[in-house]
LOFI-874342 format. One record per residue (C-alpha): residue number from 1; residue in one letter; y, z, x. Coordinates in pm, 1 decimal, m for minus. Last residue first. Example, Ala and Ser with C-alpha at 12.3 -4.5 7.8 and 13.67 -1.06 7.14 Angstrom:
R  pos  code        yy        zz        xx
R    2     S    m106.0     714.0    1367.0
R    1     A    m450.0     780.0    1230.0
end
This chain:
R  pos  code        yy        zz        xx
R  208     X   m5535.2   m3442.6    m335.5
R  207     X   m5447.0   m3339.1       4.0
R  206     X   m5064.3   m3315.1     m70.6
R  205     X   m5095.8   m3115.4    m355.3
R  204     X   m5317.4   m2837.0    m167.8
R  203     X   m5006.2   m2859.5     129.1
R  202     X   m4754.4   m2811.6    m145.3
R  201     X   m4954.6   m2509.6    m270.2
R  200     X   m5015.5   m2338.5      24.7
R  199     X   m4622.4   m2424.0     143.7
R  198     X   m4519.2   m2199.0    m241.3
R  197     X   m4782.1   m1919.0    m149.7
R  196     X   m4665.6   m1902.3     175.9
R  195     X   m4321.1   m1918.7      82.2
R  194     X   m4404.2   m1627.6    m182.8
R  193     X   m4560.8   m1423.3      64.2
R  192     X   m4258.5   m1479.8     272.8
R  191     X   m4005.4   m1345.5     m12.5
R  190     X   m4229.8   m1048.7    m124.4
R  189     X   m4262.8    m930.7     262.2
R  188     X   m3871.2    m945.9     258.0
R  187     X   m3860.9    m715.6     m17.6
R  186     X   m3696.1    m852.1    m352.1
R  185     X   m3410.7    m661.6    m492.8
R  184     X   m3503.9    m388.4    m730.7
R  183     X   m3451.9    m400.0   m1085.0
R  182     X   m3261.8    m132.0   m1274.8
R  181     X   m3370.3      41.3   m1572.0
R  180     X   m3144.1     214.9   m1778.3
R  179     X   m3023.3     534.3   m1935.6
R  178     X   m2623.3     484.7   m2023.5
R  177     X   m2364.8     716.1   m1913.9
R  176     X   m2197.7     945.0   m2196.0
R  175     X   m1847.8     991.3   m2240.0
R  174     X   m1706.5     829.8   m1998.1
R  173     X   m1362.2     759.6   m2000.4
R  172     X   m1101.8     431.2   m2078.2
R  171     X   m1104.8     488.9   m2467.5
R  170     X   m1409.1     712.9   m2504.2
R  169     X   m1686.1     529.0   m2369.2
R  168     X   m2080.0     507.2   m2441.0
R  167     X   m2348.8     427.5   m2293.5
R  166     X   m2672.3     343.3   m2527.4
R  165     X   m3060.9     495.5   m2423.9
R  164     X   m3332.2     319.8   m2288.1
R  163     X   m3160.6     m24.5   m2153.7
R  162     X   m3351.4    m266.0   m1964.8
R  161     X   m3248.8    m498.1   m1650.3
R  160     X   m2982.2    m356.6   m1522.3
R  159     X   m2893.9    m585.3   m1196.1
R  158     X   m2876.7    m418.9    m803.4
R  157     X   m3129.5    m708.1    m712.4
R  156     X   m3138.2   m1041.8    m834.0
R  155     X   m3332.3   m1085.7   m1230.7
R  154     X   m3631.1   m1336.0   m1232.3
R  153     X   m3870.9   m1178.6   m1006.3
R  152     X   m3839.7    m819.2   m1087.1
R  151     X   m3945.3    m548.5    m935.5
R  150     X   m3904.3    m249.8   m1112.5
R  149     X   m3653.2      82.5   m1079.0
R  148     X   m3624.4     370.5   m1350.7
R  147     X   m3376.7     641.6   m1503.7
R  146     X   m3088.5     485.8   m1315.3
R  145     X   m2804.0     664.9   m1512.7
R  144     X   m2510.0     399.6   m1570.4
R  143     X   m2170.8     442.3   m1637.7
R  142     X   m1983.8     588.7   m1314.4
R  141     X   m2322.8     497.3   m1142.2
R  140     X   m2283.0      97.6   m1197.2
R  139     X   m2549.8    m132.6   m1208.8
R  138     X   m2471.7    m489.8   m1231.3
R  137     X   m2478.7    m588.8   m1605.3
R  136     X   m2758.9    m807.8   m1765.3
R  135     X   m2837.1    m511.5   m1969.5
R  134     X   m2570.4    m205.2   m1969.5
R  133     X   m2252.6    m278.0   m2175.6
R  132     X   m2130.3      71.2   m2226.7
R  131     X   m2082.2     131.4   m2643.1
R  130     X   m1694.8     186.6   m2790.8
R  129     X   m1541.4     555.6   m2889.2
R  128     X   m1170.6     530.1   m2912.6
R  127     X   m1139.3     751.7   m3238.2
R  126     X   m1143.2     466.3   m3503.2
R  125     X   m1429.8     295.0   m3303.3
R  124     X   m1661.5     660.2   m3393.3
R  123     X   m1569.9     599.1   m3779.3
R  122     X   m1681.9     264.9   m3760.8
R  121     X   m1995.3     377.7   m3560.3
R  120     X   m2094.9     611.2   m3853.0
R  119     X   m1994.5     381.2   m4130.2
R  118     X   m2271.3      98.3   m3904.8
R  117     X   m2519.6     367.0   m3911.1
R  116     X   m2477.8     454.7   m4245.6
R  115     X   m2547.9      91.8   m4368.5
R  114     X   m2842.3      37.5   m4139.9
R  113     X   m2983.3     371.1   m4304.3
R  112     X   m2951.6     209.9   m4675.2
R  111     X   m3074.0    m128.5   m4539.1
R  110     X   m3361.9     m16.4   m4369.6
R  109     X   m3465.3     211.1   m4669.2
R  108     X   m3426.9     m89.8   m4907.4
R  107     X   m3687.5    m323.2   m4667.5
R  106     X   m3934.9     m69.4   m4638.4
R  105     X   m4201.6    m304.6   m4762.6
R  104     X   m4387.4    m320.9   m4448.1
R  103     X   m4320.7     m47.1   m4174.3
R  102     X   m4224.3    m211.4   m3824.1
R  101     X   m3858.1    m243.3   m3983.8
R  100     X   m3864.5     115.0   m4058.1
R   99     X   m3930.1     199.8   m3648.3
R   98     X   m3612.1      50.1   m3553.5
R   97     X   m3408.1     163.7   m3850.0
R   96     X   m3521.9     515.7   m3730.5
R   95     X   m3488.8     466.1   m3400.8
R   94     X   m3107.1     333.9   m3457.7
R   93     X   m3048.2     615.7   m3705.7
R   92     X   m3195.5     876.4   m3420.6
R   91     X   m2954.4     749.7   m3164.5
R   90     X   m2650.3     766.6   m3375.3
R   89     X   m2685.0    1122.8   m3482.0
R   88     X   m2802.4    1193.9   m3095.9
R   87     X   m2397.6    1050.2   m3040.1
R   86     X   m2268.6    1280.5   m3263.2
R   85     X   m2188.9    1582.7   m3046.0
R   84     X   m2021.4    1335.8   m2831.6
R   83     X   m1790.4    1279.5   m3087.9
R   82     X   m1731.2    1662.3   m3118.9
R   81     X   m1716.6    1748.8   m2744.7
R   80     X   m1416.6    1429.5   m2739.2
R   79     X   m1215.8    1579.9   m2962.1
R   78     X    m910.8    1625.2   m2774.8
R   77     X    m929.0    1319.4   m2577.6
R   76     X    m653.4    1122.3   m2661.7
R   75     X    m467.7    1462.1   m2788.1
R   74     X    m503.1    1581.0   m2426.8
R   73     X    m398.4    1269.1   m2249.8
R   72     X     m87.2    1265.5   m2446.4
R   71     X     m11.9    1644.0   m2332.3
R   70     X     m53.0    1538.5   m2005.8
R   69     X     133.5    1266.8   m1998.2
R   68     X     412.6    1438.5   m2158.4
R   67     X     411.0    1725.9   m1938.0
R   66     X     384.2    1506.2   m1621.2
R   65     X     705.4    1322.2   m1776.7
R   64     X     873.9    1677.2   m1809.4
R   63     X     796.6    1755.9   m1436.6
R   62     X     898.9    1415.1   m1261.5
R   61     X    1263.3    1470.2   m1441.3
R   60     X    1316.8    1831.8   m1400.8
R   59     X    1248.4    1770.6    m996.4
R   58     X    1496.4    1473.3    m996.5
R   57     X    1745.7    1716.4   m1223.6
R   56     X    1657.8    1950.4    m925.1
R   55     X    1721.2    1715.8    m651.9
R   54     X    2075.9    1583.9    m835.9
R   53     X    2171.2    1965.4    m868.4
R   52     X    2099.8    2033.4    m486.5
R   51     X    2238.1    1752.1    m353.6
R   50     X    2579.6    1843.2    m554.0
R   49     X    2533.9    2181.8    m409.2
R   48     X    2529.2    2038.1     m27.5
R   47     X    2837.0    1832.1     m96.1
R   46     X    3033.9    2127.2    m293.0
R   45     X    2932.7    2356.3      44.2
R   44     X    3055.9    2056.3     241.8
R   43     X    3388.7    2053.6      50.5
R   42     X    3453.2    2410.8      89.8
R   41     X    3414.9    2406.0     457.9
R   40     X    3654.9    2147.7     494.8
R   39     X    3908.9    2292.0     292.2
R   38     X    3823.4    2652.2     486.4
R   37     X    3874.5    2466.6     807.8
R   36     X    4215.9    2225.1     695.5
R   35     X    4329.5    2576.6     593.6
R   34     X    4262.1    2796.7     926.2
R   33     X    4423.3    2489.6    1116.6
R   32     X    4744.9    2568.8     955.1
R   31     X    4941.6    2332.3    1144.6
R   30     X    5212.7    2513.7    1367.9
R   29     X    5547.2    2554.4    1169.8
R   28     X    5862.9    2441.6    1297.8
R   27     X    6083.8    2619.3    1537.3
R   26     X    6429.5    2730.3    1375.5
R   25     X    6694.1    2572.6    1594.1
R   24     X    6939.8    2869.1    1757.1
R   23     X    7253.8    2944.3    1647.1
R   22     X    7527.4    2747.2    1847.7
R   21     X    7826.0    3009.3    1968.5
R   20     X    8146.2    2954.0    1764.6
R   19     X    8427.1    2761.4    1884.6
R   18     X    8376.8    2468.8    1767.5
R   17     X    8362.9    2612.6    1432.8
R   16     X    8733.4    2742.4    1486.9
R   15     X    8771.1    3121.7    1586.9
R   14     X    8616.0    3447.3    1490.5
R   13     X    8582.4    3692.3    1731.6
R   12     X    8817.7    3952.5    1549.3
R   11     X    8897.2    3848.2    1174.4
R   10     X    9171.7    3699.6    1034.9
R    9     X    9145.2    3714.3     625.6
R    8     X    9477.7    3963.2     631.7
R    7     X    9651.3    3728.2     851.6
R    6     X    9898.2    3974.4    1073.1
R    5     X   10288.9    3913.5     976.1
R    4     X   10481.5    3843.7    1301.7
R    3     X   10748.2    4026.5    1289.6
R    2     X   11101.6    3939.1    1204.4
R    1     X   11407.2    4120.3    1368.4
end
């Protein structure tokens, strides 16, 4: 009598795949919201320290041309307490030249000091220094020192009308104001006086 012979690889429970119970699905992943948060984060705090940098090289910018400026505008004027130093030099050759030509036969002393003078004032023009213009000029208080008003009848009012002592400028600054006279407008009392005068003498004319 043959027996059945047992399948060695047979195993309990186990039966055709259709058989077997279905495992279960694995559930997908949720988002990782924590991520996206920290990513977005991250690029904001890149954002704000790129504003930063470009505010800073801005800042950097505006600063070093300041320096520059500054440090031009300090050799321009760097020896501008010496040249004005030498501006009474200047004066007293001019006087002196001035009063040598009311002295007869002093001809070779006026030209010898007229000489210096115009060396000196070369020199000066090589640093930036340049006279104010003052007479026939309207009066200006950043470069002219009213030392004295008159009436006058030929010049309007507001008008430098004599010059005592030379401005002078040091490129586009002043380095010493000019002392001048100005002339005073006419008062209205002047004006009608001088009507009256004027109709007096038109009505004298007419009766001769």
């Amino acid at each position: 009598m043959e027996r059945n012979k047992e399948n060695p690889n047979a195993s309990d429970g186990l039966g055709p795949p259709s058989d077997r119970e279905p495992l279960p699905e694995q559930e997908k992943a949720p988002p990782d919201e924590d991520g996206e948060e920290a990513l977005a984060a991250k690029t904001e705090e890149v954002k704000a320290l790129q504003d930063k940098y470009l505010r800073l090289a801005a800042e950097f910018e505006n600063f070093k041309r300041l320096s520059q400026r500054d440090q031009r505008e300090y050799i321009r004027f760097a020896n501008e307490s010496l040249l004005k130093e030498l501006l009474p030099i200047v004066d007293n050759l001019e006087r002196a030249i001035k009063s040598a030509k009311e002295t007869p036969g002093s001809d070779g002393l006026i030209q010898g000091v007229e000489l210096i003078l115009k060396q000196l004032l070369e020199t000066l023009q090589k640093f930036g220094v340049r006279p104010v213009k003052s007479v026939g000029e309207v009066f200006d208080p950043s470069r002219h020192q009213a030392v004295a008003h008159v009436q006058s009848k030929g010049a309007p009012g507001n008008i430098v009308v004599e010059e005592y002592q030379k401005g002078y400028l040091l490129h586009d600054r002043i380095l010493r104001a000019a002392m001048v006279a100005v002339a005073d407008a006419p008062k209205p009392a002047d004006r009608q006086g001088g009507k009256a005068a004027r109709g007096a003498e038109q009505r004298a004319d007419d009766t001769d």
